[in-house]
Rosetta silent file (secondary structure, phi, psi, omega in degrees, C-alpha in Angstrom):
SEQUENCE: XXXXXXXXXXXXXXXXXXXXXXXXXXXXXXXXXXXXXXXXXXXXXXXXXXXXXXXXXXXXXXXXXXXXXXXXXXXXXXXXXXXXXXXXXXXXXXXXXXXXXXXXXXXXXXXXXXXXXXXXXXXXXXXXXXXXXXXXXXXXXXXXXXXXXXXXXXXXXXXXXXXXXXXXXXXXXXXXXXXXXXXXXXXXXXXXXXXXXXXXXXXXXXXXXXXXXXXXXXXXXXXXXXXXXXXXXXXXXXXXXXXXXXXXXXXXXXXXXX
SCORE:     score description
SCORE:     0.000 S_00000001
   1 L     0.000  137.515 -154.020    5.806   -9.699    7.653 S_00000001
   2 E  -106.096  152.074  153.395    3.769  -10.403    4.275 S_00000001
   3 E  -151.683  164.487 -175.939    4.686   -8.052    1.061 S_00000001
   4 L  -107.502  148.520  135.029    3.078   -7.291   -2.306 S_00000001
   5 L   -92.795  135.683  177.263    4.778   -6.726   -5.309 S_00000001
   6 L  -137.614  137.705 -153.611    3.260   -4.727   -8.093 S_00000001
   7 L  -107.252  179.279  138.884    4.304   -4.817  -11.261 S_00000001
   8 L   -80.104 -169.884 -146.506    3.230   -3.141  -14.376 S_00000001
   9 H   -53.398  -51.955  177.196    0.228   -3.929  -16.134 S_00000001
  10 H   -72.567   54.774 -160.356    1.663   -6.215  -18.547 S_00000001
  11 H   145.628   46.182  164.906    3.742   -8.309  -16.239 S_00000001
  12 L   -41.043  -52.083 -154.553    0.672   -9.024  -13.934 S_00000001
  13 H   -59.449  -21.193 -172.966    1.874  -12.577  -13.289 S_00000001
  14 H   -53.784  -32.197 -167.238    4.816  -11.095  -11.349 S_00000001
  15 H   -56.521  -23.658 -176.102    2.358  -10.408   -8.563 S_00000001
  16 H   -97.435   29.880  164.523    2.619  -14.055   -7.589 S_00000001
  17 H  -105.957   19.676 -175.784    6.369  -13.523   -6.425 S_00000001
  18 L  -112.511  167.849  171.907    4.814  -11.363   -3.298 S_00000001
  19 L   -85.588  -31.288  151.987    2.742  -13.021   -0.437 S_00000001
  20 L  -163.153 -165.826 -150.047   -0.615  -11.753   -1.416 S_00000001
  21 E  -111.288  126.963 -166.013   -2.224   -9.409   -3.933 S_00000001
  22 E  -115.472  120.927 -177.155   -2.783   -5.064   -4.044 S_00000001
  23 E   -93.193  115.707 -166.614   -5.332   -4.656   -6.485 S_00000001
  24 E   -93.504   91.636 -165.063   -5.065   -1.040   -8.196 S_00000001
  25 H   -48.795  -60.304 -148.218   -9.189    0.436   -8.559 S_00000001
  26 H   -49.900  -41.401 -164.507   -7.891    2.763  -11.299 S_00000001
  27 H   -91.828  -20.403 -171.861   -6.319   -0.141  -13.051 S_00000001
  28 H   -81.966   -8.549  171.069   -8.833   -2.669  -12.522 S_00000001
  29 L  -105.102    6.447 -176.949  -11.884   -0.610  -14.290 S_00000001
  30 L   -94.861  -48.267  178.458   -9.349    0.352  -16.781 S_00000001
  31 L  -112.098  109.199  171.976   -7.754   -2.860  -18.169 S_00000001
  32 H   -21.083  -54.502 -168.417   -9.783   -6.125  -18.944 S_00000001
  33 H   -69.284  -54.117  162.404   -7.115   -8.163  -18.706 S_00000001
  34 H   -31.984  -78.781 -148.691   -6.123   -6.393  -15.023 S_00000001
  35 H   -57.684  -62.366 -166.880   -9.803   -7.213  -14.005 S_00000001
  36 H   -61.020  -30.778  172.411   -9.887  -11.004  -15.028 S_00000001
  37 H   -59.044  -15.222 -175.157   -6.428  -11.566  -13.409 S_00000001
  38 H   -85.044  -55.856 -175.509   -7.661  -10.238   -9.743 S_00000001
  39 H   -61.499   -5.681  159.720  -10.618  -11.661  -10.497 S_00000001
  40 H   -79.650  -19.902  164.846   -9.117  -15.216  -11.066 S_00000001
  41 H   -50.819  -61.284 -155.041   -7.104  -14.277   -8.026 S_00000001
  42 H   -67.016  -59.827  162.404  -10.496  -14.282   -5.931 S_00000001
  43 H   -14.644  -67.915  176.393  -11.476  -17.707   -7.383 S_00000001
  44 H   -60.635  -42.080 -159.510   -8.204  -19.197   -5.792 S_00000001
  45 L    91.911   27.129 -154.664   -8.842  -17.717   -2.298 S_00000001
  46 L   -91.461  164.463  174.888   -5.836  -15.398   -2.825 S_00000001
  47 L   -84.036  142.884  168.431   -5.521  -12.534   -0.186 S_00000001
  48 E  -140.060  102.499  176.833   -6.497   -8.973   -1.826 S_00000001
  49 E   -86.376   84.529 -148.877   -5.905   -6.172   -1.018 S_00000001
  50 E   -85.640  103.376 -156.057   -7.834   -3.380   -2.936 S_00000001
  51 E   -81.857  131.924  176.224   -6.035    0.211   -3.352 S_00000001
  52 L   -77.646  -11.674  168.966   -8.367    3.443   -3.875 S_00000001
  53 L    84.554   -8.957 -177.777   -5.329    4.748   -6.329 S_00000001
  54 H   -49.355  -47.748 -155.152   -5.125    8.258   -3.751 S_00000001
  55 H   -70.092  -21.230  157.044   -0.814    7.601   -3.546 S_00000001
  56 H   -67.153  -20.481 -159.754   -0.962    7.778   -7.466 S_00000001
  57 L    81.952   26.550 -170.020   -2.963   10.659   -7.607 S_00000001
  58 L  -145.775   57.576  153.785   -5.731    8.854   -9.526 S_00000001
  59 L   -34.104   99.974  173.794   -7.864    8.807   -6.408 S_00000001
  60 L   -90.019  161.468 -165.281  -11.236    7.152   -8.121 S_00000001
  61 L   -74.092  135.884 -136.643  -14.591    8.245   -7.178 S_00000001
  62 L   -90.662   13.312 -178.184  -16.154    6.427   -3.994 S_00000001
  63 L   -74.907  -56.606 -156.222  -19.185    5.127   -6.414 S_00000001
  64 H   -49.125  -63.761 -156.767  -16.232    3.261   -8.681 S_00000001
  65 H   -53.741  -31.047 -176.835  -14.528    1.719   -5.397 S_00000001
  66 H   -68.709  -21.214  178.227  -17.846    0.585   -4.090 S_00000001
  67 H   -58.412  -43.270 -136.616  -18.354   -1.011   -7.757 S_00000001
  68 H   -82.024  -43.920 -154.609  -15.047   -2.658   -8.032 S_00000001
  69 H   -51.767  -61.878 -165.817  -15.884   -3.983   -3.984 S_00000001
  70 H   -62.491  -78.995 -177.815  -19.220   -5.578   -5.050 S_00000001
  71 H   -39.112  -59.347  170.165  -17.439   -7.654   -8.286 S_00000001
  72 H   -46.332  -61.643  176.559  -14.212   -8.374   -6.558 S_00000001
  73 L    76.278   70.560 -179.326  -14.943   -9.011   -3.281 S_00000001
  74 L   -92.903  164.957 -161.412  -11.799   -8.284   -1.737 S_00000001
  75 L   -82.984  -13.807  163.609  -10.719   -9.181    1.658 S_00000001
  76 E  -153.794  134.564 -169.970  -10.112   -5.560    2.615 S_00000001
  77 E   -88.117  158.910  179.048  -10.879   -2.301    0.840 S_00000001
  78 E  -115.043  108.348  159.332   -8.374    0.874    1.418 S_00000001
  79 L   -32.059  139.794  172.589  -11.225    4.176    2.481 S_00000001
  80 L   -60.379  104.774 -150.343  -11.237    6.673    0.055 S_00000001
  81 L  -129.034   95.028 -166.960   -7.886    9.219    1.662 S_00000001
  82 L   -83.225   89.516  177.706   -7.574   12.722    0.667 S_00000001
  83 L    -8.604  110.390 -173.441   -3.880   13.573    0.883 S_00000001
  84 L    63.316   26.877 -163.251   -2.807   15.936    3.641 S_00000001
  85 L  -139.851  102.993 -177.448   -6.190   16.740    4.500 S_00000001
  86 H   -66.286  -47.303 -155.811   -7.326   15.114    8.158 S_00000001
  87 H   -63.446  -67.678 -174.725  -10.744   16.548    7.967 S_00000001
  88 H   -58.535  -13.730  175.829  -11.747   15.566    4.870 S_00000001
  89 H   -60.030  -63.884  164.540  -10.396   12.004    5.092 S_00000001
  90 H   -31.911  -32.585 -170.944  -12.233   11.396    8.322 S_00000001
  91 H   -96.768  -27.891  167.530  -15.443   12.375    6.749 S_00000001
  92 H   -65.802  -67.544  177.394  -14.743   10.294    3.258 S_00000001
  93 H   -29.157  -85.949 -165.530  -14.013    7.281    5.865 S_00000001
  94 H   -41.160  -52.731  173.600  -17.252    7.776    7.702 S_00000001
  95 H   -41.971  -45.627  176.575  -19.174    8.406    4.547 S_00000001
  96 H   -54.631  -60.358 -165.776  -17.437    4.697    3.094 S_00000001
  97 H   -52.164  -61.594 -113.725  -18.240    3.010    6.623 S_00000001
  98 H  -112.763  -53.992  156.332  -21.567    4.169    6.483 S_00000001
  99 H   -70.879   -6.291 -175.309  -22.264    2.920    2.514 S_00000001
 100 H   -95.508  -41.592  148.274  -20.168   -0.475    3.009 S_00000001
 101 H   -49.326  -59.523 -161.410  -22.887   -1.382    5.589 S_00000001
 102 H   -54.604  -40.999 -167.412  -25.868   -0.252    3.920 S_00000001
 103 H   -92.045   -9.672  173.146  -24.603   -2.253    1.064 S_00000001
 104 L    88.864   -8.978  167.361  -23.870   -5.129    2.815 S_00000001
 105 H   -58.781  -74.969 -175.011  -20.004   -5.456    1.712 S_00000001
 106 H     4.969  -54.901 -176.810  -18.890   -5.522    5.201 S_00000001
 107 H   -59.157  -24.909  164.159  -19.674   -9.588    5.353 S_00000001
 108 L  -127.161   19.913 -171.843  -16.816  -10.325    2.968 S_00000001
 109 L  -144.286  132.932 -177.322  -14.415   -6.949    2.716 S_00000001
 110 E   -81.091 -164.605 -171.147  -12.634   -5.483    5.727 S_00000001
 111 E  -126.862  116.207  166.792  -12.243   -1.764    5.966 S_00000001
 112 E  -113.876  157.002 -171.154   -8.295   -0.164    5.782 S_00000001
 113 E  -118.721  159.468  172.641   -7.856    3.438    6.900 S_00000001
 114 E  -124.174  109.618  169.352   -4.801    5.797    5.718 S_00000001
 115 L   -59.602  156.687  178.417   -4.173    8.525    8.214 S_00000001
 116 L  -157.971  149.182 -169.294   -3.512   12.164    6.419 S_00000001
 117 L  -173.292  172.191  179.106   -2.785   15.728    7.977 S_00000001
 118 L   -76.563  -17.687 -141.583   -0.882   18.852    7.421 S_00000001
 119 L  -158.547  137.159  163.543    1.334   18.052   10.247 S_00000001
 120 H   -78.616    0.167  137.726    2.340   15.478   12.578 S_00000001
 121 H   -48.863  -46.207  167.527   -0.148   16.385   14.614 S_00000001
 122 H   -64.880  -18.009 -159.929   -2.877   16.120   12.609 S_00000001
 123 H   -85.678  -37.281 -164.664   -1.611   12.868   11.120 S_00000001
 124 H   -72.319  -45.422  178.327   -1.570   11.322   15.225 S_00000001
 125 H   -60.812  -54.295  173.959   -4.995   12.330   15.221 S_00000001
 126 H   -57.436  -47.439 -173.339   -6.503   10.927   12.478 S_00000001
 127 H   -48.002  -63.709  151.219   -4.580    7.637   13.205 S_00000001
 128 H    -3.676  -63.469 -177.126   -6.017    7.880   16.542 S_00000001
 129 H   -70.109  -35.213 -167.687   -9.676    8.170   15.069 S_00000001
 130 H   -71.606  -64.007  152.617   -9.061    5.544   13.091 S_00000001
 131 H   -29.964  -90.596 -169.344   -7.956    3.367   16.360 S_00000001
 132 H    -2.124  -67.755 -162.037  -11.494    4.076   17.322 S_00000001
 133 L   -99.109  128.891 -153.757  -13.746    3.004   14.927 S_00000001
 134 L   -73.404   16.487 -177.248  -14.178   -0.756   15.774 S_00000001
 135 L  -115.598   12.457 -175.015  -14.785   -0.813   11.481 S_00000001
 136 L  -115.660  133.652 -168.678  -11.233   -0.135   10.460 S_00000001
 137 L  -122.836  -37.863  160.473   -9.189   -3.557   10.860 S_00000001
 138 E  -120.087  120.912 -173.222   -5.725   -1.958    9.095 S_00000001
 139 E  -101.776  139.382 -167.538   -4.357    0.744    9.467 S_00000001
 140 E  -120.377  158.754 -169.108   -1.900    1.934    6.825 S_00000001
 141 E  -125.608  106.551 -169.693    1.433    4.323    7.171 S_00000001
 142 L   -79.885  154.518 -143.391    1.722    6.152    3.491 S_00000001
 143 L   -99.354   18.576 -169.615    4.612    6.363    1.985 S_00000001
 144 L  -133.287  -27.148  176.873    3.913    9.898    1.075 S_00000001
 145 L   -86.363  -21.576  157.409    1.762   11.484    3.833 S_00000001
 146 L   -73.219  -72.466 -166.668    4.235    9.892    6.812 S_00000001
 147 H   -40.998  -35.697 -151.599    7.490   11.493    5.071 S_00000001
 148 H   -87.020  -53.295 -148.716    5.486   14.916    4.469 S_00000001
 149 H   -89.244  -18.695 -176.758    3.570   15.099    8.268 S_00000001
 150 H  -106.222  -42.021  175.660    6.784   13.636   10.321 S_00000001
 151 H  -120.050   16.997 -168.519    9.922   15.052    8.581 S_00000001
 152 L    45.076   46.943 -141.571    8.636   17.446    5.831 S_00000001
 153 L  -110.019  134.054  132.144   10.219   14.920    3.294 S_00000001
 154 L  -110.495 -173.788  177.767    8.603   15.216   -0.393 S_00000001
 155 L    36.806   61.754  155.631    9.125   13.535   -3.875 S_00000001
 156 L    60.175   15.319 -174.592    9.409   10.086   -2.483 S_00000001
 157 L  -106.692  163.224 -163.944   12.391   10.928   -0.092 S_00000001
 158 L    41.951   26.056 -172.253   12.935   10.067    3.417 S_00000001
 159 H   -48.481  -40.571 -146.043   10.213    7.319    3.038 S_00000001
 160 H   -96.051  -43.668  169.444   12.288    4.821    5.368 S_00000001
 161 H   -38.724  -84.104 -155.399   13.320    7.593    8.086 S_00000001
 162 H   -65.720  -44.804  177.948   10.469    9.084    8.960 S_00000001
 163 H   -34.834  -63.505  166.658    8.222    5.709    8.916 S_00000001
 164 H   -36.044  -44.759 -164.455   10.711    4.362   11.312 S_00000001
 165 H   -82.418  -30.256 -172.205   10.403    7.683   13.826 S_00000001
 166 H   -77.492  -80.410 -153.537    6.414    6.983   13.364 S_00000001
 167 H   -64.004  -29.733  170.216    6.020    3.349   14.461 S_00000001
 168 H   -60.544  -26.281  176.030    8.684    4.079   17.393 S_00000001
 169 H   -83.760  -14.258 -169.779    6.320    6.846   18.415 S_00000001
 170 H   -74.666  -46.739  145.686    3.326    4.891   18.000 S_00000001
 171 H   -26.733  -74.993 -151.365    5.778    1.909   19.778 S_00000001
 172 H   -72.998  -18.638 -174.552    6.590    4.135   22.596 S_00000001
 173 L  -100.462   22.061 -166.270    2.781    5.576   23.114 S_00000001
 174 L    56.673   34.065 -169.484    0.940    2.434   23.257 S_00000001
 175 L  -103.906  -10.469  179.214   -0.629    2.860   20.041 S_00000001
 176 L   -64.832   70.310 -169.733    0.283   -0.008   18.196 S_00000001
 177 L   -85.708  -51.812  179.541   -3.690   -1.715   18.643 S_00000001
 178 L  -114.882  151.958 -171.620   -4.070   -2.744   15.008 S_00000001
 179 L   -42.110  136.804  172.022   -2.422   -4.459   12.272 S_00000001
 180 E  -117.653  150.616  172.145   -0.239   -2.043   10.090 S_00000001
 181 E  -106.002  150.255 -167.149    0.558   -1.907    6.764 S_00000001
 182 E  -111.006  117.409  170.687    3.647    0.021    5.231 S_00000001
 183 E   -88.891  110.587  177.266    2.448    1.632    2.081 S_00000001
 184 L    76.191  172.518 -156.745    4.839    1.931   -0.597 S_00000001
 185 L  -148.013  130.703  175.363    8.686    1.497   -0.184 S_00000001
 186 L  -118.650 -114.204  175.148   11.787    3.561    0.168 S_00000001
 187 L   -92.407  139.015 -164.769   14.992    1.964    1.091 S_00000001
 188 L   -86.009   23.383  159.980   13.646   -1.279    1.843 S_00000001
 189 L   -88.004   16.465 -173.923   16.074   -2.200    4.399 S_00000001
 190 H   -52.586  -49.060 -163.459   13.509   -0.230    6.533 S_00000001
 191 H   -69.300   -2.451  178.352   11.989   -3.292    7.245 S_00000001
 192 H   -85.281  -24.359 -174.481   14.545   -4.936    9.188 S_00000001
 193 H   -77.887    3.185 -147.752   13.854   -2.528   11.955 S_00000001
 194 H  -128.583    7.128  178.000   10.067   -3.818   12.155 S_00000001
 195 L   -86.257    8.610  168.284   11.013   -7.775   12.646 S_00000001
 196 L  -118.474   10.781  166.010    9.968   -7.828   16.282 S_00000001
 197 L   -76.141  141.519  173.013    6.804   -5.559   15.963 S_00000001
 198 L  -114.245  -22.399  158.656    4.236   -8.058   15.546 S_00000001
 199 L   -83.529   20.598  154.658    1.538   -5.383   14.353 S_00000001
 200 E  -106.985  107.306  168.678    3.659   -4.735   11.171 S_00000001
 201 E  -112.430   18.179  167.527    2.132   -6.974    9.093 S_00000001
 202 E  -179.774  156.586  179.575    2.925   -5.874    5.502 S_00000001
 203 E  -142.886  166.295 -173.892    4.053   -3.774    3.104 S_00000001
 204 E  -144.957  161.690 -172.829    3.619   -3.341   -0.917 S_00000001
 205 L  -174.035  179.708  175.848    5.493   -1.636   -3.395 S_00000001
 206 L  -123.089  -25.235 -168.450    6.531   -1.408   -7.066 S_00000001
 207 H   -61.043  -24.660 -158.370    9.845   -0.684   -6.304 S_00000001
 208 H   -71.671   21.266 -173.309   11.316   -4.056   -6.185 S_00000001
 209 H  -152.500  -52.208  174.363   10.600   -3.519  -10.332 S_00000001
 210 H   -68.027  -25.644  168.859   11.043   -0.205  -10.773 S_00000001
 211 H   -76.969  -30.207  169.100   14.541   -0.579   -9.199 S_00000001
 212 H   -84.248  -13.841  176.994   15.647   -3.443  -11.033 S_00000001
 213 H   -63.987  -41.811  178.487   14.122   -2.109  -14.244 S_00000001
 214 L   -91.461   27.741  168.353   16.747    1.257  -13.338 S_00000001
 215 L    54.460   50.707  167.420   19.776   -1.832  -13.019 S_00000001
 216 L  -131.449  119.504 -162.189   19.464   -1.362   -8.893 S_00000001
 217 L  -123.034  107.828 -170.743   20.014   -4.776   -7.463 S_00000001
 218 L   -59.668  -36.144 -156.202   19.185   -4.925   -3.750 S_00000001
 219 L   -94.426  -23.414  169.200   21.045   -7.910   -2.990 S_00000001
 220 L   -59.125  -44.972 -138.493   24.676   -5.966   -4.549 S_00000001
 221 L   128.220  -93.011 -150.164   24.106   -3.444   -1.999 S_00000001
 222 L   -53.045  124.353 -146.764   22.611   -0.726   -3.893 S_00000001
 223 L  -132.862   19.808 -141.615   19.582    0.677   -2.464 S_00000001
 224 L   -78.255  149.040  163.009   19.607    4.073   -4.734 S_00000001
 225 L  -126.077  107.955  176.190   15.939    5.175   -4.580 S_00000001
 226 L   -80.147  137.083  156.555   14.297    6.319   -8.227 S_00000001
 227 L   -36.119  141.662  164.782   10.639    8.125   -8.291 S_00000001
 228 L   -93.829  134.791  174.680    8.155    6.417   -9.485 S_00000001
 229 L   -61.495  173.105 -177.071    7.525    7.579  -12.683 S_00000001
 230 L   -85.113  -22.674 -164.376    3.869    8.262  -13.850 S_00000001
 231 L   -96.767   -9.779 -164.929    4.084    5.949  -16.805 S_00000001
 232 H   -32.243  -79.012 -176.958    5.520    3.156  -14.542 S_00000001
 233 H   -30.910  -27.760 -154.022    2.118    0.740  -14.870 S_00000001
 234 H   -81.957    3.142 -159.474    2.213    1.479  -18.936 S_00000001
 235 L   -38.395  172.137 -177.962    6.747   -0.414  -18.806 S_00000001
 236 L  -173.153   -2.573  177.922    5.961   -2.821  -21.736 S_00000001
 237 L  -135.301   93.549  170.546    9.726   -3.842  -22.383 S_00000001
 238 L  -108.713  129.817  174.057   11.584   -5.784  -19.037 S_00000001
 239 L   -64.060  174.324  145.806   14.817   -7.324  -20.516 S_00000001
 240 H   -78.049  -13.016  164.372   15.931  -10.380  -18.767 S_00000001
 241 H   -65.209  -31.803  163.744   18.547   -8.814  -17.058 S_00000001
 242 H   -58.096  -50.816  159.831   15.816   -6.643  -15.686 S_00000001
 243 H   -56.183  -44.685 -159.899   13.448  -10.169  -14.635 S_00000001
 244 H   -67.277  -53.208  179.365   16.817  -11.264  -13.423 S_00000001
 245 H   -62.789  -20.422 -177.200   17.416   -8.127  -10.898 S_00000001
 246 H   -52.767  -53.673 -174.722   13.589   -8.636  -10.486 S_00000001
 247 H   -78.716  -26.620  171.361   14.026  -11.859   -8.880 S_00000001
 248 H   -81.314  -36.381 -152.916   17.405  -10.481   -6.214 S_00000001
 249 H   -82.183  -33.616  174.067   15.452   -7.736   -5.147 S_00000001
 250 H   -57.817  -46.200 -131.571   12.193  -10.251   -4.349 S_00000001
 251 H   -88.299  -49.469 -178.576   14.965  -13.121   -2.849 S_00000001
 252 H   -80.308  -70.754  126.916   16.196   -9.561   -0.121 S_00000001
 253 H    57.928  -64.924 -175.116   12.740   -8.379    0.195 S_00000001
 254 H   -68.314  -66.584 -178.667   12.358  -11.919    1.864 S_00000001
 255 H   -53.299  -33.926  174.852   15.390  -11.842    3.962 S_00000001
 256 H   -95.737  -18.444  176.168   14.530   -8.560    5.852 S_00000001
 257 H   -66.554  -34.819 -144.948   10.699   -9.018    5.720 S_00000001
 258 L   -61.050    0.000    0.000   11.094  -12.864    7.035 S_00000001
């Protein structure tokens, strides 16, 4: 199981202690410096994974993400995913599908879907639809619309619970067709439960930086889970004690992802 780390803006290079790269649209039409680092990324043949910014709330408009597709060229795009809303995702999806041909992106950028619902019903459904359409290649489990639709978990809590009760039902129902992604991170010893699933194939986060930046060092034990703040991307001061915890939390990361 592959993972991303994402750092803030100014402590890009950290991105190369993860196995491949989550490209942020919001940040990448936003910072120069952001844009030439993915795009030096692409140069190398790095893996990229390109985020629509919905799990921030700074969901960009499906014009930008088709821009940022056509410069970047990333090896898979995330559909445009309107939180807690099945209907409208599905129809933003189709609507993507339907412009990523036309435009001819398809030939070098995959398609990833995010299921979203009210409920976990709704959420099994979209996921379901998603299964379908032979133009979605990853499917992703969010780290805010699983918690919400399986255990009525907000504010970034019960991230690792309910994901677990979702891929056992999706385990137990024969649903596990396509590669999954874990979106976002809670206690990340989650991931130990996912080392014989062979269709979990990654996960990404911030936390493994936002926790050591709040002195919580995964390899002591402590697994304390902070919000991510809104200002997180803008951090602009990591001590070295902070790079230091930076570096235990990647080194366990490894050991339960491995």
């Amino acid at each position: 199981m592959d993972f991303y780390v994402i750092p803030p803006v100014k402590y890009q290079y950290l991105s190369h202690l993860g196995d491949r790269y989550f490209c942020l649209a919001q940040l990448y039409v936003k910072y120069k410096s952001y844009r030439k680092f993915f795009l030096d990324r692409k140069k190398e043949g790095r893996f990229i994974t390109l985020d629509n910014g919905a799990a921030e709330r700074s969901l960009v408009t499906e014009e930008v993400l088709l821009n940022v597709v056509k410069e970047l060229q990333p090896n898979e795009v995330i559909a445009p995913d309107i939180l807690f809303n099945k209907e409208k995702t599905i129809l933003s999806l189709e609507n993507f599908i339907f412009k990523m041909k036309k435009l001819g992106y398809l030939k070098y950028t995959k398609i990833f879907g995010c299921p979203q619902g009210s409920n976990k019903k709704e959420w099994i459904s979209a996921y379901k639809y998603m299964l379908s359409k032979k133009e979605v290649s990853v499917i992703g489990l969010s780290k805010i619309a699983v918690p919400y639709c399986w255990l009525g978990a907000t504010n970034d809590k019960k991230i690792a619970e309910s994901r677990i009760k979702c891929v056992q039902y999706l385990e137990d129902n024969n649903l596990l067709k396509k590669p999954i992604h874990c979106l976002g991170m809670g206690n990340p010893t989650e991931f130990v439960f996912y080392k014989y699933i062979k269709q979990i194939r990654s996960t990404d986060s911030c936390y493994t930086i936002l926790a050591a930046y709040n002195n919580i060092n995964f390899l002591e034990g402590n697994f304390t889970r902070i919000k991510t703040p809104h200002n997180y991307f803008s951090y602009n001061q990591l001590s070295r004690k902070v790079l230091k915890n930076v570096i235990d939390n990647v080194a366990f990361m490894r050991q339960v992802c491995k």
